[in-house]
TITI-877362 format. One line per 3 residues: number of its first residue (from 1); their letters; for each residue x, y, z of N, C-alpha, C. Coordinates in steps of 0.1 Angstrom, whole numbers, plus 5000, padded with zeros to 4 digits. Last residue first. Example, Ala and Ser with C-alpha at 12.3 -4.5 7.8 and 13.67 -1.06 7.14 Angstrom:
<sites>
2 = SA = 5128 4978 5071 5137 4989 5071 5129 5000 5079  5132 4943 5078 5123 4955 5078 5132 4967 5078 $
</sites>
This chain:
<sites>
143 = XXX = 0459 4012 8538 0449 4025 8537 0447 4027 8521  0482 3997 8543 0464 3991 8542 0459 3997 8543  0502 4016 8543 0498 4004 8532 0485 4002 8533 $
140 = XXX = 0501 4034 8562 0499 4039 8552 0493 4029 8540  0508 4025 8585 0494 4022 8583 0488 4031 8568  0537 4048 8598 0531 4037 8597 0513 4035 8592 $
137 = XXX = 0556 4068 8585 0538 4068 8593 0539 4057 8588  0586 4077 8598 0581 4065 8594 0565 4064 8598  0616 4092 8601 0602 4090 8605 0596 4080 8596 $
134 = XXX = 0652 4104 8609 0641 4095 8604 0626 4096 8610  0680 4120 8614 0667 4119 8618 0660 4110 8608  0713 4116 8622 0702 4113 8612 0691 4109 8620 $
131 = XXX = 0744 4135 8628 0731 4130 8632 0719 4126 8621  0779 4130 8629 0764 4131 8621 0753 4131 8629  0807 4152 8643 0796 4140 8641 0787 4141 8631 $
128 = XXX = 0825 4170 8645 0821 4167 8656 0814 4158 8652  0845 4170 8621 0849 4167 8635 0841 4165 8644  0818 4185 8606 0833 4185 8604 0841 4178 8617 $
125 = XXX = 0786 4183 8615 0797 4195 8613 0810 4188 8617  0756 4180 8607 0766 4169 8603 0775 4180 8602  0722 4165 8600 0729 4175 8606 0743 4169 8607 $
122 = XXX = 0694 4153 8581 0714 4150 8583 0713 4162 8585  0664 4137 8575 0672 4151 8578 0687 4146 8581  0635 4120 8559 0648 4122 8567 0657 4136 8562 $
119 = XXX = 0604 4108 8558 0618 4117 8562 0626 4115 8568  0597 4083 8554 0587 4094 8550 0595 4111 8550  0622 4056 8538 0614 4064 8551 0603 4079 8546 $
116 = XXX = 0630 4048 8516 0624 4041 8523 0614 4046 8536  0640 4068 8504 0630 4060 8493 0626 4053 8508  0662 4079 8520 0651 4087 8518 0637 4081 8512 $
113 = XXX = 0675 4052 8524 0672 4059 8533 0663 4070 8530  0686 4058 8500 0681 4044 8500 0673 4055 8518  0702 4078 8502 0692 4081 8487 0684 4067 8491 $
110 = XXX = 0721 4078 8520 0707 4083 8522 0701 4083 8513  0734 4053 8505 0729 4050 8518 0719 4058 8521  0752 4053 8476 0735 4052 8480 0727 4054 8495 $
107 = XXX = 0775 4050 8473 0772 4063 8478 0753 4064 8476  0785 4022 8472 0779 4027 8460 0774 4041 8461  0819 4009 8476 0804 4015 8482 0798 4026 8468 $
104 = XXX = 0844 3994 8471 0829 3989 8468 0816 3996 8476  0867 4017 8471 0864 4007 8477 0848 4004 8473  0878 4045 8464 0885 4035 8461 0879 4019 8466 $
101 = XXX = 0858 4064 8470 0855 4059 8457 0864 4044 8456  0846 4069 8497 0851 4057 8496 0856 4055 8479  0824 4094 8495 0841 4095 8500 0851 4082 8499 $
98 = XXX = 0796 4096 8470 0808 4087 8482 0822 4093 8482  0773 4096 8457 0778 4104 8463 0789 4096 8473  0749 4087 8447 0765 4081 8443 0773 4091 8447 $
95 = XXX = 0726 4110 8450 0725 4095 8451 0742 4096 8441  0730 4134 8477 0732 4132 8465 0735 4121 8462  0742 4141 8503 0726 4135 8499 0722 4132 8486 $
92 = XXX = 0764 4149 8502 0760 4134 8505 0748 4129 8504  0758 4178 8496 0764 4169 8481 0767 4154 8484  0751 4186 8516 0739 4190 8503 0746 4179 8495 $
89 = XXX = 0769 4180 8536 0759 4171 8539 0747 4172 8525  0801 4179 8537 0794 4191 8525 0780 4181 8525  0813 4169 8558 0823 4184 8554 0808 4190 8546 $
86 = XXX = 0805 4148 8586 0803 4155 8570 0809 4169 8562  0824 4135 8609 0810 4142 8606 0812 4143 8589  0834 4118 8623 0847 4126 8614 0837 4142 8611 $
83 = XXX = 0816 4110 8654 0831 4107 8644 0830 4122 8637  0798 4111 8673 0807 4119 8672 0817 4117 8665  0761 4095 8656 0775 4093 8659 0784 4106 8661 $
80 = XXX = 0729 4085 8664 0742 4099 8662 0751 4090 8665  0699 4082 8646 0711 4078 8645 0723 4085 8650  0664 4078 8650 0676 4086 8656 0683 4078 8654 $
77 = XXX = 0632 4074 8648 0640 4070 8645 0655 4079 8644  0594 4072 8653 0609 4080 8648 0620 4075 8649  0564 4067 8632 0579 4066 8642 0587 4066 8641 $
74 = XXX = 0536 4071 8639 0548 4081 8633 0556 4074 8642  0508 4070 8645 0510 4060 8639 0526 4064 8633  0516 4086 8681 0504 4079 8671 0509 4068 8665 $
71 = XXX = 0547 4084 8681 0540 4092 8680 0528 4087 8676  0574 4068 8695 0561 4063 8684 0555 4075 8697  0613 4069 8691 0597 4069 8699 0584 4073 8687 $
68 = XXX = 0641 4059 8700 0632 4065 8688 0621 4062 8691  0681 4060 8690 0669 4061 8697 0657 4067 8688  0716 4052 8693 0701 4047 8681 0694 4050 8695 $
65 = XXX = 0747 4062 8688 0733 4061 8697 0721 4060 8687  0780 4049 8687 0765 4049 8681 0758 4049 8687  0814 4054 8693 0798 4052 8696 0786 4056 8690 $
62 = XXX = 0843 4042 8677 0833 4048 8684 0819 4047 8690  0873 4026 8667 0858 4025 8672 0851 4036 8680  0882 4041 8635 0884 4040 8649 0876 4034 8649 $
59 = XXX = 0884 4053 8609 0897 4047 8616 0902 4043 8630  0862 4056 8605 0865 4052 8595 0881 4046 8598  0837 4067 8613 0848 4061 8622 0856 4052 8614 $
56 = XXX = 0818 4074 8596 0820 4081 8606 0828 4080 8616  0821 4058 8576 0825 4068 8575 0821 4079 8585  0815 4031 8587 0820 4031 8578 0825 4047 8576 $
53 = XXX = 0792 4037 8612 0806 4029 8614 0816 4027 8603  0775 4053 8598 0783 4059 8611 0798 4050 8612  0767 4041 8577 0774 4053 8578 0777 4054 8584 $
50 = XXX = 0756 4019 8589 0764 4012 8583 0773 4026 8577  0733 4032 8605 0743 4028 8609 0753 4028 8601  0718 4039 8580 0723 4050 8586 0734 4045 8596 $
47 = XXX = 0713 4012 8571 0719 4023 8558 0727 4035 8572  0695 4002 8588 0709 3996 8586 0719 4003 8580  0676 4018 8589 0683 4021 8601 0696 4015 8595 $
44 = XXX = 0665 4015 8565 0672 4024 8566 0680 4025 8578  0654 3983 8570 0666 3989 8555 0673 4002 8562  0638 3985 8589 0656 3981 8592 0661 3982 8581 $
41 = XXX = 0618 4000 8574 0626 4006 8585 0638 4001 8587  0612 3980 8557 0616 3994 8552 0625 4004 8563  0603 3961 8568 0616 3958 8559 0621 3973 8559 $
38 = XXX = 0579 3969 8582 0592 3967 8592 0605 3967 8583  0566 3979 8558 0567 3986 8563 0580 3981 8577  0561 3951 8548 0566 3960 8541 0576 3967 8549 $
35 = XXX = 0545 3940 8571 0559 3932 8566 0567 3942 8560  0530 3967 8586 0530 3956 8578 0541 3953 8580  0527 3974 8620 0530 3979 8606 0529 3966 8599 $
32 = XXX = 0527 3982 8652 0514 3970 8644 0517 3977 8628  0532 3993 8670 0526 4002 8663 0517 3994 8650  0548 3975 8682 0539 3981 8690 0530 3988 8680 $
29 = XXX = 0573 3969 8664 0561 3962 8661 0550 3966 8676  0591 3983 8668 0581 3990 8660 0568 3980 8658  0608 3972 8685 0600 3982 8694 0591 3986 8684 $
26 = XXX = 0616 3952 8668 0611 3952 8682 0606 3960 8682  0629 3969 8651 0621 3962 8642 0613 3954 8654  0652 3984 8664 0641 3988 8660 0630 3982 8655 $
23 = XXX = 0666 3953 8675 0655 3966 8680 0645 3975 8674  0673 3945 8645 0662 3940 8651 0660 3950 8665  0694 3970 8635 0679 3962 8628 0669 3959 8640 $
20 = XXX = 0709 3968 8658 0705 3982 8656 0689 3976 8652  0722 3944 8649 0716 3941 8662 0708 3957 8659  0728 3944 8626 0721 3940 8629 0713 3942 8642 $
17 = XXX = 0752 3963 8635 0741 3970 8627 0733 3959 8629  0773 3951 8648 0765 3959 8656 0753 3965 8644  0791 3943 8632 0782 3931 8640 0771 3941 8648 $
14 = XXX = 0804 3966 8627 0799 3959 8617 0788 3949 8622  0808 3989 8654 0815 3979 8652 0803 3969 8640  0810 4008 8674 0810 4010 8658 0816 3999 8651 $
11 = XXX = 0790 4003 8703 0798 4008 8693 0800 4000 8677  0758 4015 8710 0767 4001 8711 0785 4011 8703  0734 4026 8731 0747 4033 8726 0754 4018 8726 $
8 = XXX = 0699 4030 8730 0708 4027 8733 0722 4032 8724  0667 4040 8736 0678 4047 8734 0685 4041 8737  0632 4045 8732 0644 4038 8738 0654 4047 8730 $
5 = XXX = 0595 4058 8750 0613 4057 8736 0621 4048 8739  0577 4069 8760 0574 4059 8753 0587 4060 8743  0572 4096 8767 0573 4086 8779 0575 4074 8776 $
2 = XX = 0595 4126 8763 0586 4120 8757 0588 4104 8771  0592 4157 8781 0600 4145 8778 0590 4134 8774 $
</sites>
């Protein structure tokens, strides 16, 4: 068991992605990253929330667990939701890729999420949920 993580559960609720932001953007300043490098992270955390509560609960409130622990200079980063999940996760990863067409989303959220983090992964089965992995080597810039 790792000794150094957090892990909370808010729900799916729009006011709740900032707050997602600044934790992670707390706990990652242990690891001492640039300005770059903090923007980049709450870019994507924001991106992967702002999926859970947009199309992963798309007609409800549910729960969001955000957790994520520093490896050396590596930090990781955890998004689950149990909503609707993904029917086809190869053709959401695909930049303009959206189930919303009738509404203002641009189907960018993991294609922004991939440019910003070092990796990321989606597991994601029909009814039971998403999960989105993330990582992040920090100290890449001033090297």
């Amino acid at each position: 068991m790792k000794t150094d993580y957090f892990k909370i559960t808010f729900s799916s609720l729009s006011n709740n992605e900032a707050f997602a932001r600044s934790v992670v953007g707390v706990y990652a300043l242990r690891l001492n990253p640039s300005v770059s490098e903090i923007s980049d992270i709450k870019t994507a955390v924001s991106e992967a929330v702002t999926n859970s509560i947009v199309h992963g609960y798309p007609d409800s409130v549910g729960e969001i667990v955000l957790e994520g622990y520093a490896e050396d200079d590596v930090l990781h980063i955890n998004v689950f939701d149990e909503g609707v999940g993904i029917e086809n996760v190869s053709a959401a990863l695909e930049p303009f890729y959206t189930t919303k067409g009738e509404e203002e989303r641009s189907g960018m959220g993991f294609t922004i999420m991939k440019s910003f983090m070092d990796d990321v992964s989606v597991l994601s089965e029909r009814g039971k949920g998403t999960k989105v992995y993330m990582l992040k080597k920090l100290g890449i810039d001033a090297k």
